[in-house]
VOLUM-615486 format. One record per residue: residue in three letters; x, z, y of N, C-alpha, C, O in turn. Coordinates in Angstrom, 3 decimals, padded with zeros to 6 digits, always signed. Last residue first. Example, Ala and Ser with C-alpha at 12.3 -4.5 7.8 and 13.67 -1.06 7.14 Angstrom:
# residues 2
   residu       n_px       n_pz       n_py      ca_px      ca_pz      ca_py       c_px       c_pz       c_py       o_px       o_pz       o_py
      SER   +012.850   +007.080   -002.250   +013.670   +007.140   -001.060   +012.900   +007.870   +000.030   +013.409   +008.039   +001.138
      ALA   +013.190   +007.800   -005.690   +012.300   +007.800   -004.500   +013.200   +007.800   -003.300   +014.236   +008.465   -003.319
This chain:
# residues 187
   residu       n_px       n_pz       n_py      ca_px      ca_pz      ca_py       c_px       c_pz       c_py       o_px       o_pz       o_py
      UNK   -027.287   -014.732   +006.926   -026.854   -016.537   +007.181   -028.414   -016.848   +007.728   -028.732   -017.986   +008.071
      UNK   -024.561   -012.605   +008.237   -026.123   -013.073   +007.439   -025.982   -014.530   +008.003   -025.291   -015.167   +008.799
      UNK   -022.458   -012.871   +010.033   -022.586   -013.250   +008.904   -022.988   -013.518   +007.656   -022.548   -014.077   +006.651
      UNK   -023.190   -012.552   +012.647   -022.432   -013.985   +012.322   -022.629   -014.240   +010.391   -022.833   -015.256   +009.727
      UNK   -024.094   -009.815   +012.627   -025.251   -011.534   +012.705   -024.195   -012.501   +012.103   -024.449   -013.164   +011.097
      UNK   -022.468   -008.225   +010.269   -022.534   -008.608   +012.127   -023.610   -009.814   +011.961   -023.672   -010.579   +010.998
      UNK   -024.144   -005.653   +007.948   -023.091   -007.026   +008.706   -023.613   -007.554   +010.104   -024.648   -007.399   +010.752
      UNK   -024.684   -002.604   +008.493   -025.351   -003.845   +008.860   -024.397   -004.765   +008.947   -023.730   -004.795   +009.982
      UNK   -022.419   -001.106   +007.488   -024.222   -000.626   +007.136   -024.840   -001.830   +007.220   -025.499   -002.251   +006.269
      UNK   -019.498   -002.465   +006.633   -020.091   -001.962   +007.558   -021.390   -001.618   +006.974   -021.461   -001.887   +005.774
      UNK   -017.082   -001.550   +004.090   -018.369   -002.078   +004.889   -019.287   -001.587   +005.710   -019.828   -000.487   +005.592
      UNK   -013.559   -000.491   +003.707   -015.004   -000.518   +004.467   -015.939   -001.565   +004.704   -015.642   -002.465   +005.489
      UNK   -011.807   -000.009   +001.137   -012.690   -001.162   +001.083   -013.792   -000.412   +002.458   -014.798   +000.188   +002.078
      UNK   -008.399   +000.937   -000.252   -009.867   +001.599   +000.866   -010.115   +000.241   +001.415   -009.295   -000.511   +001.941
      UNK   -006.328   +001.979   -002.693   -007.154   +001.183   -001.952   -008.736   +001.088   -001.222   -009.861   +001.175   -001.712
      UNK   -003.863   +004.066   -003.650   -004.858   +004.056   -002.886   -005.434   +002.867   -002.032   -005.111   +002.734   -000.851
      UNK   -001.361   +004.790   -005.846   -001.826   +004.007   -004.779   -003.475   +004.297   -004.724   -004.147   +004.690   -005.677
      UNK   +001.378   +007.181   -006.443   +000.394   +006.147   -006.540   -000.078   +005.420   -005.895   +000.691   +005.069   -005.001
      UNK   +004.734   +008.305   -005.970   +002.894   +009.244   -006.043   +001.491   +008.217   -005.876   +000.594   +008.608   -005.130
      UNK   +006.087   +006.397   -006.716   +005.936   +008.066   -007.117   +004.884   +008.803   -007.342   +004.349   +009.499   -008.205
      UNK   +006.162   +004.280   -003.897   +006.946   +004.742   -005.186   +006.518   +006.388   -006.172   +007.050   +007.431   -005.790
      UNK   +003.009   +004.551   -002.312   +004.066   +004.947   -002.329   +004.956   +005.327   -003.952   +004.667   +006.163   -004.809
      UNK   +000.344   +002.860   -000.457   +000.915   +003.778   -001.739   +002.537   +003.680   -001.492   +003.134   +002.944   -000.706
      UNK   -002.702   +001.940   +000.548   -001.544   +002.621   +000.720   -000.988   +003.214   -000.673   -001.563   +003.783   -001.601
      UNK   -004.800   -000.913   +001.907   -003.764   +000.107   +000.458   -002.570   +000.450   +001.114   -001.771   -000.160   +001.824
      UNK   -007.554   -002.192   +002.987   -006.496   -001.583   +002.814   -005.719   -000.905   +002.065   -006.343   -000.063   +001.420
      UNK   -010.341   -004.185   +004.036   -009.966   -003.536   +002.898   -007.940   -003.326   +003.332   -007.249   -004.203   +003.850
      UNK   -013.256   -004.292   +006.024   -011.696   -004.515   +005.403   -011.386   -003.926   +004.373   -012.145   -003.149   +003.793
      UNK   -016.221   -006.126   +007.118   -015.227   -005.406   +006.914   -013.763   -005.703   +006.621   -013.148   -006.754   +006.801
      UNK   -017.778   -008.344   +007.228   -017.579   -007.283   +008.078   -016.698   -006.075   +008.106   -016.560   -005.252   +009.011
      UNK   -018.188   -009.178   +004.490   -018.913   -008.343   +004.913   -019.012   -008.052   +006.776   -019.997   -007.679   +007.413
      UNK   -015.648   -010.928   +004.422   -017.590   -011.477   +004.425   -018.409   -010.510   +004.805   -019.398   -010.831   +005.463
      UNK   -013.848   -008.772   +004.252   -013.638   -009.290   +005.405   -015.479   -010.191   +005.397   -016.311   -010.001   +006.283
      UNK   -014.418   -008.098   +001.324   -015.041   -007.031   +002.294   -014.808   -007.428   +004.177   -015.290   -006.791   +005.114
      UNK   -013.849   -010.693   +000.265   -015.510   -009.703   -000.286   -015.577   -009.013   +001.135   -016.472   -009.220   +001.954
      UNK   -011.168   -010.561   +000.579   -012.128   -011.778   +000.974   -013.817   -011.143   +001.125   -014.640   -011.258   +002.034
      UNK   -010.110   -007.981   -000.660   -010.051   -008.258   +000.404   -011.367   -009.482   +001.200   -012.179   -009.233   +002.091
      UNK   -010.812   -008.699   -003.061   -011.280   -007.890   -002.544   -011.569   -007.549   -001.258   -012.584   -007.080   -000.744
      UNK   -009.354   -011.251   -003.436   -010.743   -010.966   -003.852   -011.374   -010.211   -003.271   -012.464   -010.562   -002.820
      UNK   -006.593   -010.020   -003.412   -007.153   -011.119   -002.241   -008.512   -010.927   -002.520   -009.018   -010.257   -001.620
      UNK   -006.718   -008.614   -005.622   -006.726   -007.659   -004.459   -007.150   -009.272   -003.055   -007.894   -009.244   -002.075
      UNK   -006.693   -010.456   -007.493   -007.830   -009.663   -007.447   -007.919   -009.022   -006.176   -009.007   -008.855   -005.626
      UNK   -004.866   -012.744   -007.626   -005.639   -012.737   -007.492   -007.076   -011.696   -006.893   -008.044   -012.007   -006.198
      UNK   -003.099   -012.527   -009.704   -002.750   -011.982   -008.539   -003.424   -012.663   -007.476   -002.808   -013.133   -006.520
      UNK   -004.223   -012.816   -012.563   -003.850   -013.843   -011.989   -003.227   -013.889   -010.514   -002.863   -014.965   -010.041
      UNK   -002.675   -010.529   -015.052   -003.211   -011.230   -013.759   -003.515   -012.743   -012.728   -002.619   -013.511   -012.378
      UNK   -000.708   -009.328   -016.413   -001.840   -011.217   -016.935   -002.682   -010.934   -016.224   -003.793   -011.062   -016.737
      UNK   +002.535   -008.470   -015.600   +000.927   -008.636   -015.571   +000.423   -009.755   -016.279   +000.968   -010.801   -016.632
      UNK   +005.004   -007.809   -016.347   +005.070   -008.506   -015.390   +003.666   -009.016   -015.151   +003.586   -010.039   -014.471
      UNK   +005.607   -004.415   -016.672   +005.037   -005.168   -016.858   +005.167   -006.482   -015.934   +005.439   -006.269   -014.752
      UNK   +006.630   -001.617   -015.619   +007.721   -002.338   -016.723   +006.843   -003.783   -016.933   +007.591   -004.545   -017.546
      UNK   +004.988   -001.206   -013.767   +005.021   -000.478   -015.159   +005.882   -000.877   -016.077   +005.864   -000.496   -017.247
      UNK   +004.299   -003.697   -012.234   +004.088   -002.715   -012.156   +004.336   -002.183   -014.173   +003.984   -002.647   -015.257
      UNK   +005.510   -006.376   -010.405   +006.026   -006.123   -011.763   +005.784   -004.661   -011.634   +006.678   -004.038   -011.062
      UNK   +003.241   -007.961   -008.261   +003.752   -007.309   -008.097   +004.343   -006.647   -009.753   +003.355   -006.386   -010.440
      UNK   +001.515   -010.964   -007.607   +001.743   -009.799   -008.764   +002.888   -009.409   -009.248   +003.541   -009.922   -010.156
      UNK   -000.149   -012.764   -005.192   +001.300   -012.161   -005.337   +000.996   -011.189   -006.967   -000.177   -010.836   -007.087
      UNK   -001.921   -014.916   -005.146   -001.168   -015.052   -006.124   +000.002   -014.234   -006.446   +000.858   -014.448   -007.305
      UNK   -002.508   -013.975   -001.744   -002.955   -014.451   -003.009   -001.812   -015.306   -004.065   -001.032   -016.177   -003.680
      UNK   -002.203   -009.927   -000.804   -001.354   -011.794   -000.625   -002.036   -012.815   -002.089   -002.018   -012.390   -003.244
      UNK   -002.478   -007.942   -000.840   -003.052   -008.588   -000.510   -002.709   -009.934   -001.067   -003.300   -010.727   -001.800
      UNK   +000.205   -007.052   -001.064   -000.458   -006.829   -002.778   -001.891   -007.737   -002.077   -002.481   -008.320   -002.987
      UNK   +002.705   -006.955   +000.360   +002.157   -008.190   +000.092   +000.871   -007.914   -001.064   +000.730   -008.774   -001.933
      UNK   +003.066   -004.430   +001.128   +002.466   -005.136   +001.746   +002.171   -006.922   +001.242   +001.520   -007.792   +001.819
      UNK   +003.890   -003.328   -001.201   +002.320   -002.671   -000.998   +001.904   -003.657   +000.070   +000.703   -003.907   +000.179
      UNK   +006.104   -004.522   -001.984   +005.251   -004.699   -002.817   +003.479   -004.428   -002.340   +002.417   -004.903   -002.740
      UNK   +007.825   -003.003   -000.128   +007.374   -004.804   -000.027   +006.366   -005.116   -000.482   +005.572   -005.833   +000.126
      UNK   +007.908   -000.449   -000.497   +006.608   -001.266   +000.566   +006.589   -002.478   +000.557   +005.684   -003.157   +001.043
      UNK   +006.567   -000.039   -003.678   +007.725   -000.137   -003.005   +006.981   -000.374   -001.980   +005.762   -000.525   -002.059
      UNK   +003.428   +001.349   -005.762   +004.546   +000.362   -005.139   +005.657   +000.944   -004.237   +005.744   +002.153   -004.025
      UNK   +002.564   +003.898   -008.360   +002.829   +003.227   -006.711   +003.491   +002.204   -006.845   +004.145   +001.982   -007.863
      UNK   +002.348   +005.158   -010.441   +003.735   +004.997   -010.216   +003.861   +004.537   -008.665   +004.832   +004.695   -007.926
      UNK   -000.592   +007.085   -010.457   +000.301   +006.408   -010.812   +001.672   +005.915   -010.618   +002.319   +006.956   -010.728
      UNK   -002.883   +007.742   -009.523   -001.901   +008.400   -009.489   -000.421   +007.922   -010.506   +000.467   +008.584   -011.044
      UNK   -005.379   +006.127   -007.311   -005.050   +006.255   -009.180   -003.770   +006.935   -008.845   -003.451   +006.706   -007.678
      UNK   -008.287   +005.479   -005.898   -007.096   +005.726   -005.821   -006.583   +006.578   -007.325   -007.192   +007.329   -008.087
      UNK   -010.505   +003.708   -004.031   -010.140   +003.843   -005.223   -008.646   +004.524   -005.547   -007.751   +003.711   -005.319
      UNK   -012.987   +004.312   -001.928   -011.724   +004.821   -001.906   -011.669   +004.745   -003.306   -012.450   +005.417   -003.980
      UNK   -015.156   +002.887   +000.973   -015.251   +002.747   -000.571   -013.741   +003.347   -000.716   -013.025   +003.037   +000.236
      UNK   -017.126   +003.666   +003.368   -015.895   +004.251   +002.891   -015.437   +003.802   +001.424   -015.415   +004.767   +000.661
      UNK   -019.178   +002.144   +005.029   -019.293   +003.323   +004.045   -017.845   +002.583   +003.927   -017.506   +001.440   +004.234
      UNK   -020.041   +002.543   +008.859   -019.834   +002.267   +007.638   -019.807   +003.006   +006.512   -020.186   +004.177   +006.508
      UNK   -019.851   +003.585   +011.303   -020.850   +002.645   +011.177   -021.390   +001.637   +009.778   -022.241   +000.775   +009.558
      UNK   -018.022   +006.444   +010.437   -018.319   +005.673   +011.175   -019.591   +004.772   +011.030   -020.526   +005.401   +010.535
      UNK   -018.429   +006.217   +007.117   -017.477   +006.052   +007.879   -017.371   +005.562   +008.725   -016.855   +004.445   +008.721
      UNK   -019.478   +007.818   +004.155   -019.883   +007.296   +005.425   -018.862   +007.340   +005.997   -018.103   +008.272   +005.732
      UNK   -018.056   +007.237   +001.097   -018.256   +008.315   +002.018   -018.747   +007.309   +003.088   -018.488   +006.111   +002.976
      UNK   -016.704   +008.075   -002.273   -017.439   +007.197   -001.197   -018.280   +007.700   -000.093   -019.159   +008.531   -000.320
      UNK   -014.150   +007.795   -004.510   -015.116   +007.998   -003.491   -015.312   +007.317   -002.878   -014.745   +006.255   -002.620
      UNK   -012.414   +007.442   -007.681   -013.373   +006.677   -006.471   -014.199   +007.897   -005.754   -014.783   +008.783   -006.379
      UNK   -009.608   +008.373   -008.903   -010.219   +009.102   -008.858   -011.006   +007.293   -007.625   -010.338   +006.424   -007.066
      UNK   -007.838   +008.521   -012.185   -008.251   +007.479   -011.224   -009.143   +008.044   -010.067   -009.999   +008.469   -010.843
      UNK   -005.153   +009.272   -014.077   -006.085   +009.402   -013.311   -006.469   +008.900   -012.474   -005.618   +008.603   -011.636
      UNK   -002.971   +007.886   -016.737   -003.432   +007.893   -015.421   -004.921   +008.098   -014.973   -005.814   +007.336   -015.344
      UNK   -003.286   +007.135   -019.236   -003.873   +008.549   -018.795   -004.098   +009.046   -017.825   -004.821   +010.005   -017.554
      UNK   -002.380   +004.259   -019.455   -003.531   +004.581   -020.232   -003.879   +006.322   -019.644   -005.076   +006.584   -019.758
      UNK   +000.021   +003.538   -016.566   -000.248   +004.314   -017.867   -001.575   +004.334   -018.233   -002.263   +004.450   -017.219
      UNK   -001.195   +000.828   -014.251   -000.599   +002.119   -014.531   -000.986   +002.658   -016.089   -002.000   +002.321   -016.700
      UNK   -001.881   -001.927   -014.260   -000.887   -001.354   -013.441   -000.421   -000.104   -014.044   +000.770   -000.011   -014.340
      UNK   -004.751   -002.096   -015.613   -003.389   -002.927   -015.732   -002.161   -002.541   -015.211   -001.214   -002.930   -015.895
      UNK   -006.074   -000.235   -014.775   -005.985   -000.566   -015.946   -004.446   -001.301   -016.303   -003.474   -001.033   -017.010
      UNK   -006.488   -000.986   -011.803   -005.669   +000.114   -012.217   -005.323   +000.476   -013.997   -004.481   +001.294   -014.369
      UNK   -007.677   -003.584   -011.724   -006.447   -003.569   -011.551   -005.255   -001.854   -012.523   -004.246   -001.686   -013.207
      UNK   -010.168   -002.599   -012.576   -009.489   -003.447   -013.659   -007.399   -003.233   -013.065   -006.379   -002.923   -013.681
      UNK   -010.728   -001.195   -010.620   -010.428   -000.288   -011.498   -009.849   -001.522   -012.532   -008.973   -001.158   -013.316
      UNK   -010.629   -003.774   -008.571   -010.020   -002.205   -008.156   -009.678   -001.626   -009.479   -008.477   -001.472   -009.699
      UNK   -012.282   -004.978   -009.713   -011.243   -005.524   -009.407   -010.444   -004.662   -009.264   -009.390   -004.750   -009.892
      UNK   -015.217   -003.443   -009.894   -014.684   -004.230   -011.185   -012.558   -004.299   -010.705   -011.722   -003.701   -011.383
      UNK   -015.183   -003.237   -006.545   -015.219   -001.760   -007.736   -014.532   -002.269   -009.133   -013.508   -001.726   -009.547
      UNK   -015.551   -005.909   -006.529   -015.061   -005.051   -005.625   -014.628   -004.272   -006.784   -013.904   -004.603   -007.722
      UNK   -018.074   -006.446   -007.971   -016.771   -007.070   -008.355   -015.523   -006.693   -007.739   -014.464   -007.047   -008.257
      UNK   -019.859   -004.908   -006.625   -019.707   -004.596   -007.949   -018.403   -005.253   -008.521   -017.744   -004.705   -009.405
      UNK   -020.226   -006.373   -004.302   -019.668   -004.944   -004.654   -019.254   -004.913   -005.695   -018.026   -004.882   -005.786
      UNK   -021.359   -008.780   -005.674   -019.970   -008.806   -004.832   -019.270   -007.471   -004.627   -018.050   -007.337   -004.724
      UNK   -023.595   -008.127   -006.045   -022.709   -008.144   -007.472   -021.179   -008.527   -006.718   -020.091   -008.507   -007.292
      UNK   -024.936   -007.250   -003.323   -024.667   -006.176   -004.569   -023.383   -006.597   -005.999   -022.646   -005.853   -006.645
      UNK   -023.603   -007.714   -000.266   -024.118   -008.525   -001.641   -023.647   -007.669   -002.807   -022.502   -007.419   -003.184
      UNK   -025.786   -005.290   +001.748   -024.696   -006.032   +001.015   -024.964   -006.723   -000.063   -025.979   -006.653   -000.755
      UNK   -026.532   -003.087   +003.841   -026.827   -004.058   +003.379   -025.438   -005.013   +002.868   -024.417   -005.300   +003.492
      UNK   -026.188   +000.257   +001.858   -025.495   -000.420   +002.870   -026.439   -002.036   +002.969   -027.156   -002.160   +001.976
      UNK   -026.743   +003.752   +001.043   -027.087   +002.142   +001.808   -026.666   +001.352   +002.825   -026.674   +001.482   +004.049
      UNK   -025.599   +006.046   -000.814   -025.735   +005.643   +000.402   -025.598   +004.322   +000.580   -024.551   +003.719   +000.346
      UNK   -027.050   +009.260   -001.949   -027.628   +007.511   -001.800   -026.792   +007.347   -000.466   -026.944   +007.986   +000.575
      UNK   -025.219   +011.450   -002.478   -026.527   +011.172   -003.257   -026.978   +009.548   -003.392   -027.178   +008.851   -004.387
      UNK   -022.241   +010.851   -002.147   -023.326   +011.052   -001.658   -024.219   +010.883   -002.824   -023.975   +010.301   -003.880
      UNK   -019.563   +011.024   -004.821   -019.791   +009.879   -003.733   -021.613   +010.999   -003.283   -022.036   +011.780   -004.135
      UNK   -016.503   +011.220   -006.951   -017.142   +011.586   -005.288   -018.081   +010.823   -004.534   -017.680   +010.031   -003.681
      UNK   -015.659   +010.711   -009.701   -016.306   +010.059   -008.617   -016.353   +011.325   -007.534   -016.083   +012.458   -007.932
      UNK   -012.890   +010.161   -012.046   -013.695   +011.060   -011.361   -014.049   +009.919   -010.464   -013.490   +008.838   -010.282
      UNK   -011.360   +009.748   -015.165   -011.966   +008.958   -014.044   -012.729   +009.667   -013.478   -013.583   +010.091   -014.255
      UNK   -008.554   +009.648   -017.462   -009.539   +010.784   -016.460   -010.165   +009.861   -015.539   -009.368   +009.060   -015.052
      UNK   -008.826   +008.229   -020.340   -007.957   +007.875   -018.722   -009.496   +008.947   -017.884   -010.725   +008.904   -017.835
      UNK   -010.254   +007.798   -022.919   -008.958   +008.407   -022.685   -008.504   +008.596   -021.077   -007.567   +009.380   -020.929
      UNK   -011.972   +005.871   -022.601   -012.332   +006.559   -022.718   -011.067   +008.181   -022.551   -011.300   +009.305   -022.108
      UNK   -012.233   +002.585   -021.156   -010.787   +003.466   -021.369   -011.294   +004.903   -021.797   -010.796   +005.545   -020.872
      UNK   -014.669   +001.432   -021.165   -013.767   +000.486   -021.313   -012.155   +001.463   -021.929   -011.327   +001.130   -022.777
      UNK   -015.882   +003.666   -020.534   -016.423   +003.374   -021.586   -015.029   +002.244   -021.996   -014.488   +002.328   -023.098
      UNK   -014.893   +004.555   -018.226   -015.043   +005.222   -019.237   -015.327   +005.017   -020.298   -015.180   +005.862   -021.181
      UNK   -015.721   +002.362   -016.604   -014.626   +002.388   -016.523   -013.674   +003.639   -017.986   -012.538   +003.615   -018.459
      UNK   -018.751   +002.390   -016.533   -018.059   +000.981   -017.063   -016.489   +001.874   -017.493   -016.204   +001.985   -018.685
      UNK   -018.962   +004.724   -015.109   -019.141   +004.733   -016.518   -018.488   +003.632   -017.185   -017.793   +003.773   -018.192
      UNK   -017.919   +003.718   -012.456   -017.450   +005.032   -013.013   -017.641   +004.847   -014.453   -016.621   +004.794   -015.140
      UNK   -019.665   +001.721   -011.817   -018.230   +001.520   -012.048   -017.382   +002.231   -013.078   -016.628   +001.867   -013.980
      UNK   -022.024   +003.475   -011.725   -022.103   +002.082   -012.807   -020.489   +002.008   -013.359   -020.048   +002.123   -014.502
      UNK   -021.045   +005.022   -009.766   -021.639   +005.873   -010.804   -021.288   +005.029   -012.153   -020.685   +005.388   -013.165
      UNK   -021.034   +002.922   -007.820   -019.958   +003.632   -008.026   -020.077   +004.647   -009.315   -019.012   +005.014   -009.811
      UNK   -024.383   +002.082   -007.557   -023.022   +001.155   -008.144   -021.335   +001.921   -008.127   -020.444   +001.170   -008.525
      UNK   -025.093   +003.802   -006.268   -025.686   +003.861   -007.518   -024.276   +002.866   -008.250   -023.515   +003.074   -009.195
      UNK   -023.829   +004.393   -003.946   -023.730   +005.661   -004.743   -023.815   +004.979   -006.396   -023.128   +005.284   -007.371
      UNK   -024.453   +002.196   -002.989   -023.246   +002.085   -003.152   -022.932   +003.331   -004.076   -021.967   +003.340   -004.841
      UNK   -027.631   +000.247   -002.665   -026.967   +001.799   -003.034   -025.648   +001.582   -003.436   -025.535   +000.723   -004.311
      UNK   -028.542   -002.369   -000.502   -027.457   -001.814   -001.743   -026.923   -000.245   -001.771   -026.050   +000.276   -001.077
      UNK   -030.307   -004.443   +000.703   -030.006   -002.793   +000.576   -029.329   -002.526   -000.715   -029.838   -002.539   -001.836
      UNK   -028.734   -007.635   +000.253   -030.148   -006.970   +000.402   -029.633   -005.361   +000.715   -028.437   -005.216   +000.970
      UNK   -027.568   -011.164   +000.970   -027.620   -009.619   +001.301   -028.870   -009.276   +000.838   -029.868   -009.998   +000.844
      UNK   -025.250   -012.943   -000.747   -026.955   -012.768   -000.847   -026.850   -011.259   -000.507   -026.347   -010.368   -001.191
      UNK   -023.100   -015.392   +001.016   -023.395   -013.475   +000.381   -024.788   -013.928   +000.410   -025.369   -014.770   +001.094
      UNK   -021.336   -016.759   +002.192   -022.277   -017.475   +000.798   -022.510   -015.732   +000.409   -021.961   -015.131   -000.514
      UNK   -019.797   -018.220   +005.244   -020.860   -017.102   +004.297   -021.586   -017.508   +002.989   -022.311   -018.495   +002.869
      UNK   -017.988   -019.909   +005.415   -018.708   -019.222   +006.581   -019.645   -018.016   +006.347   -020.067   -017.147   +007.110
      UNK   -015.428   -019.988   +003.038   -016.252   -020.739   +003.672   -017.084   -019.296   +004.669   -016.815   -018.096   +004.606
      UNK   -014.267   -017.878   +001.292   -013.331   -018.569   +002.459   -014.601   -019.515   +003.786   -014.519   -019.570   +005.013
      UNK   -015.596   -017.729   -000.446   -015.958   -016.513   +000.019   -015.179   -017.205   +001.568   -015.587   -016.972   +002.706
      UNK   -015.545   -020.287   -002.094   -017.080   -019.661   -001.258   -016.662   -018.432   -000.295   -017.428   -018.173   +000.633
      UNK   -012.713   -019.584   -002.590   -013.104   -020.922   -001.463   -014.463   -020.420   -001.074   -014.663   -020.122   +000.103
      UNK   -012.926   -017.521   -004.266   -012.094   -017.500   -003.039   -012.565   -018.545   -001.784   -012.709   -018.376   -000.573
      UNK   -014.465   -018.442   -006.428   -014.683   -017.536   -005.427   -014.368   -017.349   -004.018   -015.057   -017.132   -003.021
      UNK   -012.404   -020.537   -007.212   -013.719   -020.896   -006.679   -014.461   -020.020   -005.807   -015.005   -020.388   -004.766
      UNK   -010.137   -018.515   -007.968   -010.084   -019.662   -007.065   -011.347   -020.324   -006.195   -011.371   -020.570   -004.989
      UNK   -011.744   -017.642   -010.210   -011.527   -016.380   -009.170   -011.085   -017.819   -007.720   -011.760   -017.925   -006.697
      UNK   -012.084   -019.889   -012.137   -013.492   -018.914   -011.464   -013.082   -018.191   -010.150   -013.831   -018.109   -009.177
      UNK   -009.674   -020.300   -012.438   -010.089   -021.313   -011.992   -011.250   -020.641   -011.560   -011.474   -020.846   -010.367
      UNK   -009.133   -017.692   -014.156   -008.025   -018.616   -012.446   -008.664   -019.443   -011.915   -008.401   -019.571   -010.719
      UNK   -010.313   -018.656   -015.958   -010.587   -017.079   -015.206   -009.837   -017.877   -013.641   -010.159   -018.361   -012.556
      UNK   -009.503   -020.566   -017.375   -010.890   -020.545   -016.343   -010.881   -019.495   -016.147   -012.071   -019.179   -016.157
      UNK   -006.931   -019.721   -017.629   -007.489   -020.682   -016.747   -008.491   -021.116   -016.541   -008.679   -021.976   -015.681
      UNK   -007.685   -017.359   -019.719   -006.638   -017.097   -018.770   -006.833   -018.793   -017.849   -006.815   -018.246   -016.746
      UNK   -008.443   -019.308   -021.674   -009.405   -017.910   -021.134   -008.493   -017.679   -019.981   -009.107   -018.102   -019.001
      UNK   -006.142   -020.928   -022.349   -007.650   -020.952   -022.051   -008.389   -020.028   -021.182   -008.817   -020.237   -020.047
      UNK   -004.631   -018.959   -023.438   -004.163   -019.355   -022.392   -005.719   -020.412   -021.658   -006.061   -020.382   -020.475
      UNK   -005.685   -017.827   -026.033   -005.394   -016.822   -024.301   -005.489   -017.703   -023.140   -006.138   -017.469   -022.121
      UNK   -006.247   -020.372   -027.307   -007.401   -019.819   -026.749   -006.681   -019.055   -025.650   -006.869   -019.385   -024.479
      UNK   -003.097   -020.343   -027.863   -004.198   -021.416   -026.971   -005.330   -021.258   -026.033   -005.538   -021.598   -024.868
      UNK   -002.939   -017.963   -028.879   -002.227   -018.539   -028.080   -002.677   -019.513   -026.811   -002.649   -019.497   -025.580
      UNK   -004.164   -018.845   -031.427   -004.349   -017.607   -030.687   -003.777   -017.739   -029.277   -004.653   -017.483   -028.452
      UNK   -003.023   -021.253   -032.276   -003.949   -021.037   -031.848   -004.673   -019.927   -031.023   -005.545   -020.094   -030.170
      UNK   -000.346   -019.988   -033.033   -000.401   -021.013   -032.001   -001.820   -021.143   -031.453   -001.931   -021.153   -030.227
């Protein structure tokens, strides 16, 4: 019962942290911009993600250096959200693969895992806050939460974020930020 307690603890201030996020990120701007290597923080992700699952293939693709101005631990929770998700969603051996690429006036963030995929209902609501989608026979300990997160992060930027996937052959979520956010949204 106690064990129990504590989960369910830990499991509502997590809900209650990611909620709070949501509202700063909902408000007009709360980013601390500076030059952010996106190479260097996809490398970080990459190892975090190896070290957390040592078993699960994880590849990168990304440039030598590429700079964006951005809020660095907001990336980083980006990248965190993405590969936590794929933790949770798909088999322990599932392959994961991140790149990162220039795109246009932007960089390209690409997390994509090979896994079971969604349905399209499922792929179009995975934005949606509080949706969590029953991946893997699982009904999650999510808070369905993360992909709004991500989303919120990269719309502050100036950007977007998108997913594609398909029953079978996995999913793929693509985060652009722009190089320079728009004036509106340095503060």
């Amino acid at each position: 019962a106690m064990r129990r307690i504590e989960q369910e603890a830990d499991r509502m201030s997590s809900l209650v942290a990611e909620l709070l996020e949501l509202a700063r990120l909902d408000r007009d701007s709360s980013l601390d911009l500076t030059e952010t290597d996106l190479s260097a923080l996809v490398a970080d992700a990459v190892e975090d993600a190896r070290a957390v699952e040592p078993n699960r293939p994880v590849r990168a693709s990304t440039p030598a250096s590429l700079v964006v101005v951005a809020d660095e631990p907001r990336i980083r929770q980006v990248l965190a959200n993405l590969l936590g998700n794929i933790r949770e969603h798909t088999a322990p051996g599932t392959p994961v693969a991140v790149r990162l690429s220039a795109a246009g006036q932007g960089a390209l963030l690409e997390v994509t895992d090979s896994g079971q995929g969604m349905d399209a209902e499922a792929a179009a609501r995975a934005f949606d806050r509080f949706y969590r989608g029953g991946h893997n026979g699982k009904d999650g300990h999510g808070s369905g939460l993360g992909l709004s997160i991500v989303q919120a992060i990269a719309t502050a930027h100036g950007g977007h974020a998108m997913l594609r996937s398909a029953v079978g052959v996995g999913t793929s979520v693509q985060v652009w930020i722009p190089f320079q956010p728009p004036p509106q949204v340095s503060e």
